[in-house]
Backbone as a ProteinNet text record, in pm:
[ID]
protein_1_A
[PRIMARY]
XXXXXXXXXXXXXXXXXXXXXXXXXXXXXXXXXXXXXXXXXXXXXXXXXXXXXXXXXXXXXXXXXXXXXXXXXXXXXXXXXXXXXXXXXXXX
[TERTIARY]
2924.4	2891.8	2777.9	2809.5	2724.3	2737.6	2591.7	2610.4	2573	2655.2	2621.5	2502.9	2423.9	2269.2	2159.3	2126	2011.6	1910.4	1889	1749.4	1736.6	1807.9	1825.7	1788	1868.7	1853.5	1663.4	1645	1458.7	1385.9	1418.6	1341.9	1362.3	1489	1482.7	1401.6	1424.4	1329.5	1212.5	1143.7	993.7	960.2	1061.1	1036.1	1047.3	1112.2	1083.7	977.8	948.6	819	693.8	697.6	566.4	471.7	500	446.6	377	394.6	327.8	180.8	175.4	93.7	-17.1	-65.2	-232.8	-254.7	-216.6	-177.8	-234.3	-144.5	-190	-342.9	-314	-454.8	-615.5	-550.2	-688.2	-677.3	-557.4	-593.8	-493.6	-449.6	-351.7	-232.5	-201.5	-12.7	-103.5	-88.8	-72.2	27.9	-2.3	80.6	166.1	180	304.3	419.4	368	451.4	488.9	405.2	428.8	562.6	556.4	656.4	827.8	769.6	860.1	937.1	934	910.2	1013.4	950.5	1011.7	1170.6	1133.4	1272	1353.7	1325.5	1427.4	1474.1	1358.7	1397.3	1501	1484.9	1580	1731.9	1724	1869.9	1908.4	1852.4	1898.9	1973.8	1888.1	1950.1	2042.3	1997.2	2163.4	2314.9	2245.8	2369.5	2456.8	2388.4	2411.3	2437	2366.1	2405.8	2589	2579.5	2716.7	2846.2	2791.5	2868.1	2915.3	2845.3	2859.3	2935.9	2922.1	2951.5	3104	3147.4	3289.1	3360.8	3318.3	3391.3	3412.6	3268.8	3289	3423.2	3423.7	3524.5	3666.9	3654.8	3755.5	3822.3	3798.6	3806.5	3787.5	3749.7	3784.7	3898.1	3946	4078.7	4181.8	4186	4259.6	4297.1	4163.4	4183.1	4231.4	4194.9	4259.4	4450.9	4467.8	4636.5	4655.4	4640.9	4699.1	4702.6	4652.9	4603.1	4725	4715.5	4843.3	4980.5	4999.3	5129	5146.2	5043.7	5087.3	5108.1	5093.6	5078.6	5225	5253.4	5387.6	5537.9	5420.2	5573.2	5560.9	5478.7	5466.1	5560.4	5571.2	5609.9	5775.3	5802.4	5934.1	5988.9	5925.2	5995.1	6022.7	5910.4	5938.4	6036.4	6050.7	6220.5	6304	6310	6482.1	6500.1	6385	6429.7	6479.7	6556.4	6662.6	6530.4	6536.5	6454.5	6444	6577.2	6630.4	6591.5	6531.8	6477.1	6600.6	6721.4	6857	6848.4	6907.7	6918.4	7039.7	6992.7	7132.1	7182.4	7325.6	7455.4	7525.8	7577.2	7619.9	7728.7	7838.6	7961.5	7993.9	7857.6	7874.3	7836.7
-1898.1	-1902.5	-1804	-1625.5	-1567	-1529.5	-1450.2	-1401.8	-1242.6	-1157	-1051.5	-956	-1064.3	-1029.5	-1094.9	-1105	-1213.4	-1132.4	-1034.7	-1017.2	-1115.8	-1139.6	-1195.5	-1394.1	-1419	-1555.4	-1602.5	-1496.9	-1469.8	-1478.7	-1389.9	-1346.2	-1556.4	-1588.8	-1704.7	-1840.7	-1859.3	-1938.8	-1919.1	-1764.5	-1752.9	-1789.8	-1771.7	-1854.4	-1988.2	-2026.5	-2167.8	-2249.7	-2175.1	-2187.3	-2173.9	-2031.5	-2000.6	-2128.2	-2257	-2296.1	-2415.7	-2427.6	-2464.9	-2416.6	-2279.8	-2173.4	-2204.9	-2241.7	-2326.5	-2418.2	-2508.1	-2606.1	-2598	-2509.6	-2445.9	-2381.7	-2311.6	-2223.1	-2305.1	-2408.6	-2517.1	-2637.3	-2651.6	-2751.9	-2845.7	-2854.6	-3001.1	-2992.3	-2907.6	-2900.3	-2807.8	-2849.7	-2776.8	-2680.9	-2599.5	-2408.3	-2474	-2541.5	-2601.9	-2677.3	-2738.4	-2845.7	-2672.2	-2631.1	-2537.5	-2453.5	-2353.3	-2286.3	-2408.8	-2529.2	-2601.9	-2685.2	-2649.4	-2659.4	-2512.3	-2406.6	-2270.6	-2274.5	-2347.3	-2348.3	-2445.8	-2509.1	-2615.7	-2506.4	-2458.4	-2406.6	-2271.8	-2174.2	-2087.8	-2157.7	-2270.4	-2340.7	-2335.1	-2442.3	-2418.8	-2333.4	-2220.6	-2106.6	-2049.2	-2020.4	-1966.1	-2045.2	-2172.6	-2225.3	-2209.6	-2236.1	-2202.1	-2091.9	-1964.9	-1819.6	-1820.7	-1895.7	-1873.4	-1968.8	-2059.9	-2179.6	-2021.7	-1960.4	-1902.1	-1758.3	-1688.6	-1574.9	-1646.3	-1743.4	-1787.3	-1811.8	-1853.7	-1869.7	-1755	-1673.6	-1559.2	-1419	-1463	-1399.9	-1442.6	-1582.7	-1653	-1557.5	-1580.7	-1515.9	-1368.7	-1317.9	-1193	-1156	-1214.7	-1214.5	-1223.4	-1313.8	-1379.5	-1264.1	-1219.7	-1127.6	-996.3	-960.6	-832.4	-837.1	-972.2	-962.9	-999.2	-1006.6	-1074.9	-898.6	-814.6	-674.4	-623	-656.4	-573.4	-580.8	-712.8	-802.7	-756.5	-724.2	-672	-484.9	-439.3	-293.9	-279.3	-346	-372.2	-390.8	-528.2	-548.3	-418.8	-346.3	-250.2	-163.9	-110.3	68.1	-19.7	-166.6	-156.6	-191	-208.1	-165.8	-47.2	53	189.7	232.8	189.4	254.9	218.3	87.2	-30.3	89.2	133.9	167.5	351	374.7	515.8	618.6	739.8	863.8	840.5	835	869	744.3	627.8	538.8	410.6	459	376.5	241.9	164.1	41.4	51.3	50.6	101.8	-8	75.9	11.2	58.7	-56.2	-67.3	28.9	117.6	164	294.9	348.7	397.1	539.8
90.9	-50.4	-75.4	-83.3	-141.6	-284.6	-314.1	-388.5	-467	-532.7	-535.7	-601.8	-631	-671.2	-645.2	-511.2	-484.9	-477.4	-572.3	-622.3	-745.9	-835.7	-970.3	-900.7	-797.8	-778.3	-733.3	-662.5	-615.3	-718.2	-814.3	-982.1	-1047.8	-1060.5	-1117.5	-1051	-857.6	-819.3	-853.5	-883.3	-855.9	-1007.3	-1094	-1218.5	-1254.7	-1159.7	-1172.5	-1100	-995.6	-893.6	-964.7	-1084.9	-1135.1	-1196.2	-1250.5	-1325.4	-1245.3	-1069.7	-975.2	-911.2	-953.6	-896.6	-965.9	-1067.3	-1097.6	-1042.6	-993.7	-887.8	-732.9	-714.7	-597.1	-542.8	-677.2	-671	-697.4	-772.5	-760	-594	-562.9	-435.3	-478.9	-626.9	-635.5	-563.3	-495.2	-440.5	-304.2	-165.4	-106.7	-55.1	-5.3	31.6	67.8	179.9	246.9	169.4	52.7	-44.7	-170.1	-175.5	-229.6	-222.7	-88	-30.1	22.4	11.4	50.9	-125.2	-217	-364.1	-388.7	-323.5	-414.7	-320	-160.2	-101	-136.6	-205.6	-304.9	-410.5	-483	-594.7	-596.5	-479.5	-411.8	-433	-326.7	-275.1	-390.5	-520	-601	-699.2	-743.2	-761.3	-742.4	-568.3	-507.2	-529.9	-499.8	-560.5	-696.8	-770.5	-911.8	-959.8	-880.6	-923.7	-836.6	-727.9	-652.5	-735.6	-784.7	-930.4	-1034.6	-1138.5	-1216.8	-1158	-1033	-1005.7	-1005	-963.9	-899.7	-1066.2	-1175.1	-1231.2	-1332.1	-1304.7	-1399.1	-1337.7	-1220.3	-1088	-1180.6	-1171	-1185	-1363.9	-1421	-1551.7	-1568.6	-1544.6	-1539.6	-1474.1	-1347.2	-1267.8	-1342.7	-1431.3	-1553.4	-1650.7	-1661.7	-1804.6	-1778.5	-1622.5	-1579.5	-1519.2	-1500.2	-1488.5	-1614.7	-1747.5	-1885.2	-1913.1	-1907.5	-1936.7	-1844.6	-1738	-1641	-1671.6	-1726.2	-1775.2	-1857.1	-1964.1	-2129.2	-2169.3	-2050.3	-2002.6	-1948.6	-1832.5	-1799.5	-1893	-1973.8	-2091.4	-2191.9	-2217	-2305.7	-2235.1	-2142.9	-2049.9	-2044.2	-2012.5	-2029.7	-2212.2	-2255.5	-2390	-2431.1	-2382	-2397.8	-2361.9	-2229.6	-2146.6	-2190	-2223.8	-2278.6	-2392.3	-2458.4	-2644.5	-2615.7	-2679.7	-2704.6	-2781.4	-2743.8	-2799.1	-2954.7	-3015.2	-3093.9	-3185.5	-3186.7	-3262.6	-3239.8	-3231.1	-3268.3	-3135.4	-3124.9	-3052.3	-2957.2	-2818.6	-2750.8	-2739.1	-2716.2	-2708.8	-2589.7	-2537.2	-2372.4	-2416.3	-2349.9	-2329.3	-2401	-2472.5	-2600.9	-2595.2
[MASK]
++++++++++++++++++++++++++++++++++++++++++++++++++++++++++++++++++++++++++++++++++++++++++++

């Protein structure tokens, strides 16, 4: 379960971490509960950035074969239909 921007998942723990860091810096949370706080808050993240990458995967997958399908049915209508505008006719 990766994911393809874990600079972005780092940027969001350390934002969710930031509002610990007065805390810290006065003595109420020690370093250890601290760094052990931002590695919750990481897991988290990653997880969640790896939740959203999968479904945004998921949908776009979707939207790029509905695009292939409708490209497809387009190029054979083109071929089925006569130069000439008229509606072919088998034998003729």
């Amino acid at each position: 379960m990766g994911v393809r921007r874990p600079d972005l998942v780092v940027a969001a723990a350390l934002a969710l971490s930031l509002p610990m860091l007065p805390s810290i810096m006065s003595g109420g949370i020690s370093l250890a509960s601290g760094f052990l706080r931002f590695a919750i808050a990481l897991a988290l993240c990653w997880a969640a950035g790896a939740v959203i990458e999968r479904v945004y995967d998921t949908y776009s997958r979707q939207a790029r074969q509905a695009q292939i399908r409708k490209a497809i049915e387009e190029a054979r209508a083109r071929l089925e239909q006569p130069e000439d505008g008229r509606s072919p006719r088998l034998g003729q």
